[in-house]
C-alpha positions in Angstrom: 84.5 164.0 108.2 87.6 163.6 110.2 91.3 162.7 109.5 93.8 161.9 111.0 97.3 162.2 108.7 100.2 161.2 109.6 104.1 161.8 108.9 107.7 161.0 109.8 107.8 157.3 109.9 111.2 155.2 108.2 114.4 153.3 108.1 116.6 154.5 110.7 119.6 152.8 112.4 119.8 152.0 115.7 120.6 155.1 118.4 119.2 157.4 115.8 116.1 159.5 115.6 112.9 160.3 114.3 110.1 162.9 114.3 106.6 161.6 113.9 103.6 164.4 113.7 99.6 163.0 113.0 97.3 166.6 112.2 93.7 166.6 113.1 91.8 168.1 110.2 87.8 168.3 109.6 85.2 170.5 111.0 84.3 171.2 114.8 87.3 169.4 116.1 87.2 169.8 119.6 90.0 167.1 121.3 90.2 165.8 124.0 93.7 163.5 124.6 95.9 162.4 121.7 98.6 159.7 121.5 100.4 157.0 120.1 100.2 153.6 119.6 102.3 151.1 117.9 102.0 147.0 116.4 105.2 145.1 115.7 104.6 141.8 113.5 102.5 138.8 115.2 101.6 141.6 118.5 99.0 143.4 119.8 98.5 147.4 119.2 100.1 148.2 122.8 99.9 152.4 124.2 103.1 154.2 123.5 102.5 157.9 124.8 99.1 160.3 125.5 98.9 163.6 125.9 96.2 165.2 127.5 94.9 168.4 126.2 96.3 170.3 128.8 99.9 169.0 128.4 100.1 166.0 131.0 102.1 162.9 129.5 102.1 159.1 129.8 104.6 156.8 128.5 104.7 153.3 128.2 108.0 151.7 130.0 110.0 150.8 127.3 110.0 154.1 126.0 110.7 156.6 128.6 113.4 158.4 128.5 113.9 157.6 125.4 110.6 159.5 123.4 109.0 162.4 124.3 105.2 163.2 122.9 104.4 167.2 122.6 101.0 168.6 121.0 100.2 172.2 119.6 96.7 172.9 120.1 96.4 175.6 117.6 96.8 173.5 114.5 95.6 170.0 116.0 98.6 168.2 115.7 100.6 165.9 118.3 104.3 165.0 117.9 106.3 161.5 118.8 109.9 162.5 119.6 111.8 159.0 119.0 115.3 159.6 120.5 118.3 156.2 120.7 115.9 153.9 118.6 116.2 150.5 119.5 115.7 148.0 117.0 112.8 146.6 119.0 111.0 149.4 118.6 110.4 148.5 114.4 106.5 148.4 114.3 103.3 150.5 112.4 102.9 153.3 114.4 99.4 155.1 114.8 97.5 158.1 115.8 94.8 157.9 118.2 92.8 161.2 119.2 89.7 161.1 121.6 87.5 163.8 119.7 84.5 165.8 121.8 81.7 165.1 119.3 83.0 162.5 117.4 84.7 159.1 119.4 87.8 158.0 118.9 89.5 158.0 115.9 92.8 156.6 114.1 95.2 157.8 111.9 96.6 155.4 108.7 99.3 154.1 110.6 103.3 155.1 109.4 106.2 152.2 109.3 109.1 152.5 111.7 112.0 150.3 111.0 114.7 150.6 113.2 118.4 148.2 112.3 120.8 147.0 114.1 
């Protein structure tokens, strides 16, 4: 069985900050790409950053420059680096991670709130 747990989620004010982290844990967990995804109220789940195994990054438009997504391998984990939060970025936030032998799975999802 496979999790996916994450952490880091809030109320923070506009222009601030948060740290979100998601670990992999189960048994032969081989990843492949990991990211984040996000759903505001009334929208569709939409991509906010991947991260490839070997480090390369994608970002989603409205975020870049603003988040930064990092992994560490060792201990199956990927990061979401939320830097000058807007309030339009309130939304559930999830995990997503692309596992070798077992598909794609999703974390529990962790609230955002972001005021203005």
């Amino acid at each position: 069985q496979v999790q996916l747990v994450e952490s880091g989620g809030g109320l923070v004010q506009a222009g601030g900050s948060l740290r979100l982290s998601c670990a992999a844990s189960g048994s032969d967990i081989s990843i492949r790409h990991m990211g984040w995804y996000r759903q505001a109220p009334g929208k569709q789940r939409e991509l906010v950053a991947v991260i490839t195994t070997g480090g390369s990054t994608n970002y989603a438009d409205a975020v870049k420059g603003r988040f930064t997504i990092s992994r560490d391998n060792a201990k199956n984990t990927v990061y979401l680096q939320m830097n000058s939060l807007k309030p339009e970025d309130t939304a559930v936030y999830y995990c997503n991670a692309n596992l070798v032998h077992w598909g794609v799975y999703w974390g529990q999802g962790t609230q955002v709130t972001v005021s203005s």
